[in-house]
Backbone of each chain as nested JSON, in Angstrom:
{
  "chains": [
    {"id": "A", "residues": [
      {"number": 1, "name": "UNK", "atoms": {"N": [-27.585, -42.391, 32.526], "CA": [-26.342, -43.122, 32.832], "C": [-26.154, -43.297, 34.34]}},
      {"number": 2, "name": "UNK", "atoms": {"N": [-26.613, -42.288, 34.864], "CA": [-26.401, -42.516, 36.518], "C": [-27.259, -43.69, 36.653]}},
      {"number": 3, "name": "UNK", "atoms": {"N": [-28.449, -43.598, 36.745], "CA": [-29.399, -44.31, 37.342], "C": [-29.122, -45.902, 36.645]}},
      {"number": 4, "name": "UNK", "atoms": {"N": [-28.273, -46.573, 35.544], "CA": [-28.198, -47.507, 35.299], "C": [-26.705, -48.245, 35.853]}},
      {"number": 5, "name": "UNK", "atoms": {"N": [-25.502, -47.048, 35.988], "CA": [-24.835, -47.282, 37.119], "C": [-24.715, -47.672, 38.31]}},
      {"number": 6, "name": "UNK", "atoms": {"N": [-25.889, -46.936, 39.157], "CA": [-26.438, -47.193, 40.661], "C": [-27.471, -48.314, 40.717]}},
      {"number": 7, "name": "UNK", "atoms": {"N": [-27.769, -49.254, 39.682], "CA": [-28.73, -50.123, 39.355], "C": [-29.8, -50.189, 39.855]}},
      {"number": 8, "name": "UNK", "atoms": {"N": [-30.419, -49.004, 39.868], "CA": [-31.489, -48.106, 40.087], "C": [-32.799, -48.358, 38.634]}},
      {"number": 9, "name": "UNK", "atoms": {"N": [-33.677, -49.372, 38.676], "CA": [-34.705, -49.29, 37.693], "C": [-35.92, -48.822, 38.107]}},
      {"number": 10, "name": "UNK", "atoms": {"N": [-36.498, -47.788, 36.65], "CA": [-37.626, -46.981, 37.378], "C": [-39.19, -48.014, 36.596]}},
      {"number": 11, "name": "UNK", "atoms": {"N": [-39.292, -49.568, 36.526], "CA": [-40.36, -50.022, 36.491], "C": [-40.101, -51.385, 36.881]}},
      {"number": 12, "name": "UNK", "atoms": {"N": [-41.059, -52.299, 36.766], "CA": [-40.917, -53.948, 36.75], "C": [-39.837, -54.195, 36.023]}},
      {"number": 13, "name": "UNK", "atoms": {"N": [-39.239, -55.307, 36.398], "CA": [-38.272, -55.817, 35.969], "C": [-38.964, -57.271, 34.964]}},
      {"number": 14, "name": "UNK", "atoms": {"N": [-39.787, -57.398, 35.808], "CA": [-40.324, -59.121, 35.07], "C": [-41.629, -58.964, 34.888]}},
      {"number": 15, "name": "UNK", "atoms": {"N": [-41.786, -59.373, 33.619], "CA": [-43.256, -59.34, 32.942], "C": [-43.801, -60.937, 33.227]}},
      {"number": 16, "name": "UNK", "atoms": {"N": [-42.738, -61.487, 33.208], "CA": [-43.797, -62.962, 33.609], "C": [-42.684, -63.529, 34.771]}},
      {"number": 17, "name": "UNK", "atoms": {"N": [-43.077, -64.638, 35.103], "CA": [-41.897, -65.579, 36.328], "C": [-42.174, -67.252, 35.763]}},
      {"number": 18, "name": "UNK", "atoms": {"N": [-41.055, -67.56, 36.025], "CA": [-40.576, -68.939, 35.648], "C": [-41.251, -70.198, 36.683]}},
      {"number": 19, "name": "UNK", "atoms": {"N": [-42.108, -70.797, 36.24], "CA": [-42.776, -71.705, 37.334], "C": [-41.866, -73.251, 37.313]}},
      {"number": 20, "name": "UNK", "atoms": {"N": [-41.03, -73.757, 36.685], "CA": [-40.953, -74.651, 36.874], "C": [-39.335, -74.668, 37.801]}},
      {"number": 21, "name": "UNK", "atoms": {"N": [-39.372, -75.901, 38.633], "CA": [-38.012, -75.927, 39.641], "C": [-36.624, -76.02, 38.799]}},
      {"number": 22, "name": "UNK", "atoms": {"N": [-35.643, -74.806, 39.257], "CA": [-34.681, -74.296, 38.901], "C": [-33.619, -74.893, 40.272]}},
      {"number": 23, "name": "UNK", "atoms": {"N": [-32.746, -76.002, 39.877], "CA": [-31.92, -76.732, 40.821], "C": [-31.055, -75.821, 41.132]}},
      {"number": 24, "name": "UNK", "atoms": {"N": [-30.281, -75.388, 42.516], "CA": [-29.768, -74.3, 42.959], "C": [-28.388, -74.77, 42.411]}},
      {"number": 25, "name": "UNK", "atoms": {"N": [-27.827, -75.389, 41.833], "CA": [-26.333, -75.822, 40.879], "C": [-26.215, -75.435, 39.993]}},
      {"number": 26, "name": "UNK", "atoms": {"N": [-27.868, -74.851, 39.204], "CA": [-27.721, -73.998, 37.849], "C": [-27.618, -72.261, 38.181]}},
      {"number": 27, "name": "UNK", "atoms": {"N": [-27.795, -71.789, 39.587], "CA": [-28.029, -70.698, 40.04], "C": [-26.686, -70.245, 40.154]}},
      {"number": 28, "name": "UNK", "atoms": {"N": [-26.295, -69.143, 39.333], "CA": [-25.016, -68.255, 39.942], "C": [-25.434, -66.948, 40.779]}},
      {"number": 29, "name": "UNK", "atoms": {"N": [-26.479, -66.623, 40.259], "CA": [-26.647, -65.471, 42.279], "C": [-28.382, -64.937, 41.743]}},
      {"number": 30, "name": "UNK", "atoms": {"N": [-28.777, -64.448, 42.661], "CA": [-30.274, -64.582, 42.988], "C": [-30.347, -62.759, 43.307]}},
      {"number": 31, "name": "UNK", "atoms": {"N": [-31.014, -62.049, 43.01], "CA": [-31.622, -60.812, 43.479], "C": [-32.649, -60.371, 43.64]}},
      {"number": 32, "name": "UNK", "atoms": {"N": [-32.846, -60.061, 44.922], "CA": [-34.536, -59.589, 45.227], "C": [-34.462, -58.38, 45.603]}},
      {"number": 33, "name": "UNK", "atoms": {"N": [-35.578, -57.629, 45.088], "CA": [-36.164, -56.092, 44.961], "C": [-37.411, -56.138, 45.596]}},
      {"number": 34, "name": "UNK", "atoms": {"N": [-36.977, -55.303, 46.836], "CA": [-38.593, -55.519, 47.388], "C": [-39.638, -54.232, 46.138]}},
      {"number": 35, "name": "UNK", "atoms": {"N": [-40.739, -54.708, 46.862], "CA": [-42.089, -53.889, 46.117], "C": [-41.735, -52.221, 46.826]}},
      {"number": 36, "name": "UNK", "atoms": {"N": [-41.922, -51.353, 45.428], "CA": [-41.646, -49.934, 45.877], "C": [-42.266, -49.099, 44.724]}},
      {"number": 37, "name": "UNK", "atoms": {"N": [-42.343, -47.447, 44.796], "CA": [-42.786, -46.448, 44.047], "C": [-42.544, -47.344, 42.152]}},
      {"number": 38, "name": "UNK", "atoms": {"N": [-41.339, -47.979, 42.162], "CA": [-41.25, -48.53, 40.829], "C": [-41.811, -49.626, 40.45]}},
      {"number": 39, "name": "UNK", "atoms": {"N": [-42.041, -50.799, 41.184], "CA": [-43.028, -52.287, 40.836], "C": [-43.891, -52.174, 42.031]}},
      {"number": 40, "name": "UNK", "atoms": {"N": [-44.737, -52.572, 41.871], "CA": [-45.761, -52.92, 43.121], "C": [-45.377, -54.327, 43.278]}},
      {"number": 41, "name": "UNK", "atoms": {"N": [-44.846, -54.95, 42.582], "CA": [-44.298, -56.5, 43.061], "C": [-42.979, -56.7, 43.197]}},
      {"number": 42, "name": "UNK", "atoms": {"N": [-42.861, -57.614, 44.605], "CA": [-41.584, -58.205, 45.02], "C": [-40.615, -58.499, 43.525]}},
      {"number": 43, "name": "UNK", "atoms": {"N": [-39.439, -58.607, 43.324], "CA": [-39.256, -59.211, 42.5], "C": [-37.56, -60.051, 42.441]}},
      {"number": 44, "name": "UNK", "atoms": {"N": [-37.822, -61.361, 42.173], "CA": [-36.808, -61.842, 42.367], "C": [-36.124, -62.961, 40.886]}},
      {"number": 45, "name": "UNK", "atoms": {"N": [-34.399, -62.043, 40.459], "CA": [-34.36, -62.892, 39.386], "C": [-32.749, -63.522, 39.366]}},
      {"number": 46, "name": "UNK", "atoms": {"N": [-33.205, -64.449, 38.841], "CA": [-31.645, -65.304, 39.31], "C": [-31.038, -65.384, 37.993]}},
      {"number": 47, "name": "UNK", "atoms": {"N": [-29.947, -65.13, 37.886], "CA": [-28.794, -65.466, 37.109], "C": [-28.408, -66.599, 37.624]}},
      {"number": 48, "name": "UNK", "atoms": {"N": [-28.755, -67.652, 35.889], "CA": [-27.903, -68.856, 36.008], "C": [-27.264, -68.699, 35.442]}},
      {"number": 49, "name": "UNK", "atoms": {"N": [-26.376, -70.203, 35.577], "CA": [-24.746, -70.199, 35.317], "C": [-24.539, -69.797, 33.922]}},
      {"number": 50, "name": "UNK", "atoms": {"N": [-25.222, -70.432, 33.405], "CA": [-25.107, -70.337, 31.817], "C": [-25.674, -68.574, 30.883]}},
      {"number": 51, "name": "UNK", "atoms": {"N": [-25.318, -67.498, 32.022], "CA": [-25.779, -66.203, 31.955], "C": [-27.141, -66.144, 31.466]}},
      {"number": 52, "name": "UNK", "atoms": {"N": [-28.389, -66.646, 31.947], "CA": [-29.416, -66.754, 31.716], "C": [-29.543, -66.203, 32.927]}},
      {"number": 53, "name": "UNK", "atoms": {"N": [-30.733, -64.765, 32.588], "CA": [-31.527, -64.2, 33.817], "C": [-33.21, -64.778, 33.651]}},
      {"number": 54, "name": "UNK", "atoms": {"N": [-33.378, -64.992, 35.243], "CA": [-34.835, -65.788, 34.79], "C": [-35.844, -65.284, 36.179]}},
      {"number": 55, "name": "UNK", "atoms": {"N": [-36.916, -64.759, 36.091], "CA": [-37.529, -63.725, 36.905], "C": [-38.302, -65.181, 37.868]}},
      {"number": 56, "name": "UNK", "atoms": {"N": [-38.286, -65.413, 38.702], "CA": [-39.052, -66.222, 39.678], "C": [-39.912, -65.715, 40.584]}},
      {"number": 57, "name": "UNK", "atoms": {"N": [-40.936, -66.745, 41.083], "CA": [-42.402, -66.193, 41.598], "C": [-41.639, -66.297, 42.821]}},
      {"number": 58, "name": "UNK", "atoms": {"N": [-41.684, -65.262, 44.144], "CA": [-41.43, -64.744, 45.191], "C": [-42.517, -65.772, 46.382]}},
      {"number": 59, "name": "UNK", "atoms": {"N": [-43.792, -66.038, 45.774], "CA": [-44.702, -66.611, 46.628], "C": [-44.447, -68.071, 46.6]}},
      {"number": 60, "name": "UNK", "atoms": {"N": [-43.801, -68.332, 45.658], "CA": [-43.425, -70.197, 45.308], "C": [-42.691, -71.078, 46.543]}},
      {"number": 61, "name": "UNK", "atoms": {"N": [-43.229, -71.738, 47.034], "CA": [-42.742, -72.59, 48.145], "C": [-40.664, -73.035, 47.507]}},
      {"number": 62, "name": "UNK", "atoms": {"N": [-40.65, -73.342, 46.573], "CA": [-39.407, -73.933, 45.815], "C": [-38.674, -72.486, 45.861]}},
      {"number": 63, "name": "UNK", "atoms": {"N": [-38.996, -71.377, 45.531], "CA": [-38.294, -70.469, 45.314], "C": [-37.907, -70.019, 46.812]}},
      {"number": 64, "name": "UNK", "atoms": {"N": [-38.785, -69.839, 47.554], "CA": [-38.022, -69.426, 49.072], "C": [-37.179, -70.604, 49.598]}},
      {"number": 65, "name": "UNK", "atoms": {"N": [-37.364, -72.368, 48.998], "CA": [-36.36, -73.42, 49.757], "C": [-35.495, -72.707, 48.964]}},
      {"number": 66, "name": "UNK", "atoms": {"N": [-35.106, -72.265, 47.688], "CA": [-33.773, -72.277, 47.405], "C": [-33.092, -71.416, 47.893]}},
      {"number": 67, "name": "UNK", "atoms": {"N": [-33.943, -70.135, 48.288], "CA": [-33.259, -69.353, 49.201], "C": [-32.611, -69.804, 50.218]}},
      {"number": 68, "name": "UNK", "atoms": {"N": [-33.803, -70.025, 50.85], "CA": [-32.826, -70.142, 52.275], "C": [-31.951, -71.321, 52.197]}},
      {"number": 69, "name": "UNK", "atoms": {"N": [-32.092, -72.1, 51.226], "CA": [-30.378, -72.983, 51.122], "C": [-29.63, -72.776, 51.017]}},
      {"number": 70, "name": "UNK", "atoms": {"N": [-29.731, -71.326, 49.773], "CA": [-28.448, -70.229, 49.618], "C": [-27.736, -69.707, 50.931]}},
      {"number": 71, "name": "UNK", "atoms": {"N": [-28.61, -69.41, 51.816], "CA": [-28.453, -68.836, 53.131], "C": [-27.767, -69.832, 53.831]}},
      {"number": 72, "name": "UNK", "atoms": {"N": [-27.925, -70.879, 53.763], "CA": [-28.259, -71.909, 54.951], "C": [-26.293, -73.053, 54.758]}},
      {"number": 73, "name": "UNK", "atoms": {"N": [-26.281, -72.559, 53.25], "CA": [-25.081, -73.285, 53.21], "C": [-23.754, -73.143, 53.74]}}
    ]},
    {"id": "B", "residues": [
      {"number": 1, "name": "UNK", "atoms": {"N": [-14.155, -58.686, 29.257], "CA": [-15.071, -57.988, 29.093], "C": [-16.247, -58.75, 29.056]}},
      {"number": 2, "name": "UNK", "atoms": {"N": [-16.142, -60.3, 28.49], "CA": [-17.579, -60.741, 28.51], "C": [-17.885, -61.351, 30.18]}},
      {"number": 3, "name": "UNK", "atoms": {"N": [-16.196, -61.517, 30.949], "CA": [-17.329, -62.075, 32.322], "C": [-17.751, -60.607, 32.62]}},
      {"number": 4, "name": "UNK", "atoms": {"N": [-17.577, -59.66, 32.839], "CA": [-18.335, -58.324, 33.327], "C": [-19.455, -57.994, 32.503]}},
      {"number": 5, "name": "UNK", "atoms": {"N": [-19.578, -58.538, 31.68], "CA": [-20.719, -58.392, 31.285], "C": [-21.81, -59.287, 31.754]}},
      {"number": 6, "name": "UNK", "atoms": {"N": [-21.529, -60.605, 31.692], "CA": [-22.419, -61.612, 32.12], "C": [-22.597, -61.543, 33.852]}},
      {"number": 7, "name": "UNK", "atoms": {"N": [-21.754, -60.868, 34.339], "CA": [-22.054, -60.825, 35.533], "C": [-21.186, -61.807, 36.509]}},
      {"number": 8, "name": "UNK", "atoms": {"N": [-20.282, -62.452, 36.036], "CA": [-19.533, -63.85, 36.675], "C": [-18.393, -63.034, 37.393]}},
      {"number": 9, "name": "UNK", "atoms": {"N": [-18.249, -63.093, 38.496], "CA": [-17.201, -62.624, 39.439], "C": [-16.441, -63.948, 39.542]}},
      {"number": 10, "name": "UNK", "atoms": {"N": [-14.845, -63.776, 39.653], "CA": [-14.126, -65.181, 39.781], "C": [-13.093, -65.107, 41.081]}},
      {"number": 11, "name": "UNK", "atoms": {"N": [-13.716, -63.96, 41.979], "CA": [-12.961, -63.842, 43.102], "C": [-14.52, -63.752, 44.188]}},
      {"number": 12, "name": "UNK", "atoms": {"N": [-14.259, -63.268, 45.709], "CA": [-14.424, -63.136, 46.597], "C": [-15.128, -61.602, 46.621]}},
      {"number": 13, "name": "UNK", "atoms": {"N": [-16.629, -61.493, 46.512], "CA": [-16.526, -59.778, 46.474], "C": [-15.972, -59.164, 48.01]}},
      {"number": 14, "name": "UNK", "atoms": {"N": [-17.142, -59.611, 49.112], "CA": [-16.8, -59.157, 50.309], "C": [-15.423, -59.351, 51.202]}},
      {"number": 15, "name": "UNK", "atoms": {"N": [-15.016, -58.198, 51.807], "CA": [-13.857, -58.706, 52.019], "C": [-14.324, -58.667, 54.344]}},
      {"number": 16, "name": "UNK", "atoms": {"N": [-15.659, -57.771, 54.368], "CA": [-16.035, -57.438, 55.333], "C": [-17.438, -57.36, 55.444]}},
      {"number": 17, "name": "UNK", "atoms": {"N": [-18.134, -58.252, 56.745], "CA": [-19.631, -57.803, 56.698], "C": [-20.152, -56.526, 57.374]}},
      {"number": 18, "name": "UNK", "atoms": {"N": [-21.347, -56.286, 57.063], "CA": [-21.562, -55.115, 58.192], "C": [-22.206, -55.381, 59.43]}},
      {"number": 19, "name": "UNK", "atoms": {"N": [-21.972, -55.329, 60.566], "CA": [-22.862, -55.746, 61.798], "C": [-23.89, -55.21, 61.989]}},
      {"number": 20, "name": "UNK", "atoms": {"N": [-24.508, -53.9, 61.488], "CA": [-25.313, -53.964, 62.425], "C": [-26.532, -53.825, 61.312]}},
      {"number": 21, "name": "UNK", "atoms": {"N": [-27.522, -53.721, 61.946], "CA": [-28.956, -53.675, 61.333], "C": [-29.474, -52.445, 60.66]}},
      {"number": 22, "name": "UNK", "atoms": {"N": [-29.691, -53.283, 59.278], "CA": [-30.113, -51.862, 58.391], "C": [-31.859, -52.209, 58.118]}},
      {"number": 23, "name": "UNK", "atoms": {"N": [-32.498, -51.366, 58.138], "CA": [-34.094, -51.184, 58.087], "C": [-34.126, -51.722, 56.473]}},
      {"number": 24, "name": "UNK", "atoms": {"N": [-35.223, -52.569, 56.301], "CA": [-35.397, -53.043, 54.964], "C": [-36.129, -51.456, 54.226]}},
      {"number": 25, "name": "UNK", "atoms": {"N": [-36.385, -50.453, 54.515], "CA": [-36.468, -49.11, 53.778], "C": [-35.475, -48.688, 52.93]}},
      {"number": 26, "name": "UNK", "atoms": {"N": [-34.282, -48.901, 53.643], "CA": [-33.111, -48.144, 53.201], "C": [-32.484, -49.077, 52.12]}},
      {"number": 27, "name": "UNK", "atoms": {"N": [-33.183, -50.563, 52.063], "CA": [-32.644, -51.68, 50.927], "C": [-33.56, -51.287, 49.576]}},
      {"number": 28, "name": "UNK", "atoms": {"N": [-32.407, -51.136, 48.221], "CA": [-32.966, -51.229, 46.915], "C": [-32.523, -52.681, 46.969]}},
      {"number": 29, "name": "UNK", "atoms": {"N": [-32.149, -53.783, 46.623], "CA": [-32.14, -54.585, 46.549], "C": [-31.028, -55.74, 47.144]}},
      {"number": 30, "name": "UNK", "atoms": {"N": [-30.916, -57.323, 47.224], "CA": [-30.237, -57.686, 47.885], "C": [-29.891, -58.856, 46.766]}},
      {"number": 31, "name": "UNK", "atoms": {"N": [-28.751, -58.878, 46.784], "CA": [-27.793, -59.963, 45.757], "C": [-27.287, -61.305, 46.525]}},
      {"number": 32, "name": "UNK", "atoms": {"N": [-27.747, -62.418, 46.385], "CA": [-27.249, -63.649, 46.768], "C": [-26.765, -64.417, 46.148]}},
      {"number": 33, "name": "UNK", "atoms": {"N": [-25.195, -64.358, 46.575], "CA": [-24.291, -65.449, 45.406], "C": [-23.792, -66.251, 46.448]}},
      {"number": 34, "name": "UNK", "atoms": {"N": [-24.046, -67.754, 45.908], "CA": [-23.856, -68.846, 46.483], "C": [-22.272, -69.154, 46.778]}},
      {"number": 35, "name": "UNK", "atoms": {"N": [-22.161, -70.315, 47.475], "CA": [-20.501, -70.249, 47.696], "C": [-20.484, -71.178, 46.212]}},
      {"number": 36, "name": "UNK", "atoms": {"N": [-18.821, -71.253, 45.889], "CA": [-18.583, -71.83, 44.744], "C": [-16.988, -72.069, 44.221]}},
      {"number": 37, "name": "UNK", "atoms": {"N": [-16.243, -72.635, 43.419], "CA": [-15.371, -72.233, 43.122], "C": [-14.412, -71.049, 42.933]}},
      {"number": 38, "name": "UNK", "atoms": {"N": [-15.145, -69.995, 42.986], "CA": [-14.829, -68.299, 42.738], "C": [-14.839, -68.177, 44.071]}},
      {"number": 39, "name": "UNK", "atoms": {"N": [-15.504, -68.161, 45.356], "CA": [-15.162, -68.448, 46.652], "C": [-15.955, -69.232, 47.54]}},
      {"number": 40, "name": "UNK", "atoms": {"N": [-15.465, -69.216, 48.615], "CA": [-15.887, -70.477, 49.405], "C": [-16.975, -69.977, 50.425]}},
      {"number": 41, "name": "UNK", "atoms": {"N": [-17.12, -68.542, 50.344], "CA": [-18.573, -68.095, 51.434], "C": [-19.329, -67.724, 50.523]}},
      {"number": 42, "name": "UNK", "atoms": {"N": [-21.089, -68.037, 51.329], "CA": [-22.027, -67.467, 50.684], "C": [-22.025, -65.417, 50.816]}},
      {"number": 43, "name": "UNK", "atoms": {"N": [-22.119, -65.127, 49.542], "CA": [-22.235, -63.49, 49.712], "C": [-23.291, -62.55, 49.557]}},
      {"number": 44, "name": "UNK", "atoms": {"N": [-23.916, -61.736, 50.567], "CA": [-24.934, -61.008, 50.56], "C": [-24.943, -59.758, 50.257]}},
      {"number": 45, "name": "UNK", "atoms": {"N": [-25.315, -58.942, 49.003], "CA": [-25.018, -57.813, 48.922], "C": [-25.988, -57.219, 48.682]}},
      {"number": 46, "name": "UNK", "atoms": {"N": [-26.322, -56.329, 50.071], "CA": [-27.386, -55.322, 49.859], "C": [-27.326, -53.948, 48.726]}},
      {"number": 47, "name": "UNK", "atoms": {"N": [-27.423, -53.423, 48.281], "CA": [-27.811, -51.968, 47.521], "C": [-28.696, -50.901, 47.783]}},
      {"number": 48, "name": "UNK", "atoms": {"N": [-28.0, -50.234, 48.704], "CA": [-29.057, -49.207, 49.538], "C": [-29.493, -48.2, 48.673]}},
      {"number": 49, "name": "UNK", "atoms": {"N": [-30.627, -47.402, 48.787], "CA": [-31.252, -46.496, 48.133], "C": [-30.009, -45.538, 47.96]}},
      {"number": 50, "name": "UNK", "atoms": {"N": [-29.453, -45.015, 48.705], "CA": [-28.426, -44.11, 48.426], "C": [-27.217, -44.652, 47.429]}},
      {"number": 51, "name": "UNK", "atoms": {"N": [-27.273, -46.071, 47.031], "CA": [-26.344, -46.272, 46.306], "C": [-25.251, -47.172, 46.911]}},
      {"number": 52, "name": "UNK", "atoms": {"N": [-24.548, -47.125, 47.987], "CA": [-23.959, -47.793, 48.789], "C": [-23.978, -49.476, 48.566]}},
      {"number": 53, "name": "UNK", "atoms": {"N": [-23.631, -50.129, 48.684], "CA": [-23.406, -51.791, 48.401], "C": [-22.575, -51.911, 50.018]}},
      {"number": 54, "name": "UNK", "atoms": {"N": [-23.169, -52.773, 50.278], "CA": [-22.926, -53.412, 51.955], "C": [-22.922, -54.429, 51.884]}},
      {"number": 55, "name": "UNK", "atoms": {"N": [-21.835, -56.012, 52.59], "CA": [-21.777, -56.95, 52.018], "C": [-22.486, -56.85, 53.699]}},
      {"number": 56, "name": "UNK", "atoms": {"N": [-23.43, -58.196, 53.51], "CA": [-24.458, -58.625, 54.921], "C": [-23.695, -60.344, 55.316]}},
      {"number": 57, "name": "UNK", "atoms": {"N": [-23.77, -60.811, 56.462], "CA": [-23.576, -61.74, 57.252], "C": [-24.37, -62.633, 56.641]}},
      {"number": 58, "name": "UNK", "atoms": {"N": [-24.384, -63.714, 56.215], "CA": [-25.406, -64.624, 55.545], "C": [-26.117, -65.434, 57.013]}},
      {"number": 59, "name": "UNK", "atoms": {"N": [-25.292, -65.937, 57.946], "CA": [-26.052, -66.315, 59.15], "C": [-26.611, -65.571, 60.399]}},
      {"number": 60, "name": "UNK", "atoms": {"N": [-26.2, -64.083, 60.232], "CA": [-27.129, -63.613, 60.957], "C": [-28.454, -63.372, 61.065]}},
      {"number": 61, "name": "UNK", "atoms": {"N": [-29.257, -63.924, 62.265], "CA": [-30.764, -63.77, 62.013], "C": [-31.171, -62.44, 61.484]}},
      {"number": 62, "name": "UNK", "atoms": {"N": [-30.97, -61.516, 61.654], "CA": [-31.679, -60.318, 61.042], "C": [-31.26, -60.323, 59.542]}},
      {"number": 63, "name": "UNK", "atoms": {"N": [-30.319, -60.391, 58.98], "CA": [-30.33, -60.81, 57.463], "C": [-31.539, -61.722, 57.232]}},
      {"number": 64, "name": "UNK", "atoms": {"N": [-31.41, -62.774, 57.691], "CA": [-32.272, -63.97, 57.238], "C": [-33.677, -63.264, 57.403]}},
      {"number": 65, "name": "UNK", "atoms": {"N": [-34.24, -62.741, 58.372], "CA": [-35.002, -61.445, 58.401], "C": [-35.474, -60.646, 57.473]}},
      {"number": 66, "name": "UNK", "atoms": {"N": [-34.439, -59.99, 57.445], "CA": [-34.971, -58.958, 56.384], "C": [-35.24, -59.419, 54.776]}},
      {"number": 67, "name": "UNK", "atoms": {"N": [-34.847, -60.803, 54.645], "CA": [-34.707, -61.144, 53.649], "C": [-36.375, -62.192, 53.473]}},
      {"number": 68, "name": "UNK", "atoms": {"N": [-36.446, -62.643, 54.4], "CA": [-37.536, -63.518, 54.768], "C": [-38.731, -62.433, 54.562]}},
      {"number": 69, "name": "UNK", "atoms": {"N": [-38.717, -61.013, 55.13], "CA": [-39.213, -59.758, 54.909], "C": [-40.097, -59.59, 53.532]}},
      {"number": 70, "name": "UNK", "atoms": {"N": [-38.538, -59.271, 52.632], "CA": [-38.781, -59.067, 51.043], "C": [-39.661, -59.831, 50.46]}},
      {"number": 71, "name": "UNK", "atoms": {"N": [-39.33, -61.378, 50.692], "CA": [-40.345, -62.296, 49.848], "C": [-41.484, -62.359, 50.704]}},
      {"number": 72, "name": "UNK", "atoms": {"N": [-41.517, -61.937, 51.881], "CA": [-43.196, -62.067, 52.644], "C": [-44.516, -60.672, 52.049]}},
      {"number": 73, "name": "UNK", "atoms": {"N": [-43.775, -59.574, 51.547], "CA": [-44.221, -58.386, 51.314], "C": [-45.456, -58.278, 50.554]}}
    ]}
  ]
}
């Protein structure tokens, strides 16, 4: 119970990542986990609007523009 | 109960950023919610290993940094 409180997960979160472009209007918020003792991979998954969580590739040219648009707006 | 579940905040989380520079070590993960009807700034919320939630500056270069960081890893 602690550790799901402190949203603390002890493996990968995403078994696969979503390749196709996800328009940042369907995005309600984005979270990235860097690589540590629990995933050896970055991992980044966005909640869209429609409460859909969807694990995205970290190396994807589209996935870092939408970032930094998030940022940028 | 179902927006807390789905995750939909309909207010403003941060009410304060933090200035100064936290080492991407001490980050479990970083939450990016876009601006929107629920509020009008973009919001950055780190989750430090210790548990802590720190709302981050969305235009400060070292955010953009450390964040640029995560997905470079």
């Amino acid at each position: 119970m602690a550790l799901a409180r402190s949203g603390i997960e002890l493996r990968c979160q995403c078994i696969e990542t979503h390749s196709k472009f996800i328009h940042p209007k369907f995005i309600q918020n984005v979270n990235l986990t860097p690589s540590g003792p629990h995933c050896k991979n970055v991992e980044v998954i966005a909640t869209l609007k429609d409460g859909r969580e969807v694990c995205l590739d970290p190396t994807a040219p589209w996935v870092k523009l939408i970032i930094k648009a998030i940022l940028d707006k």
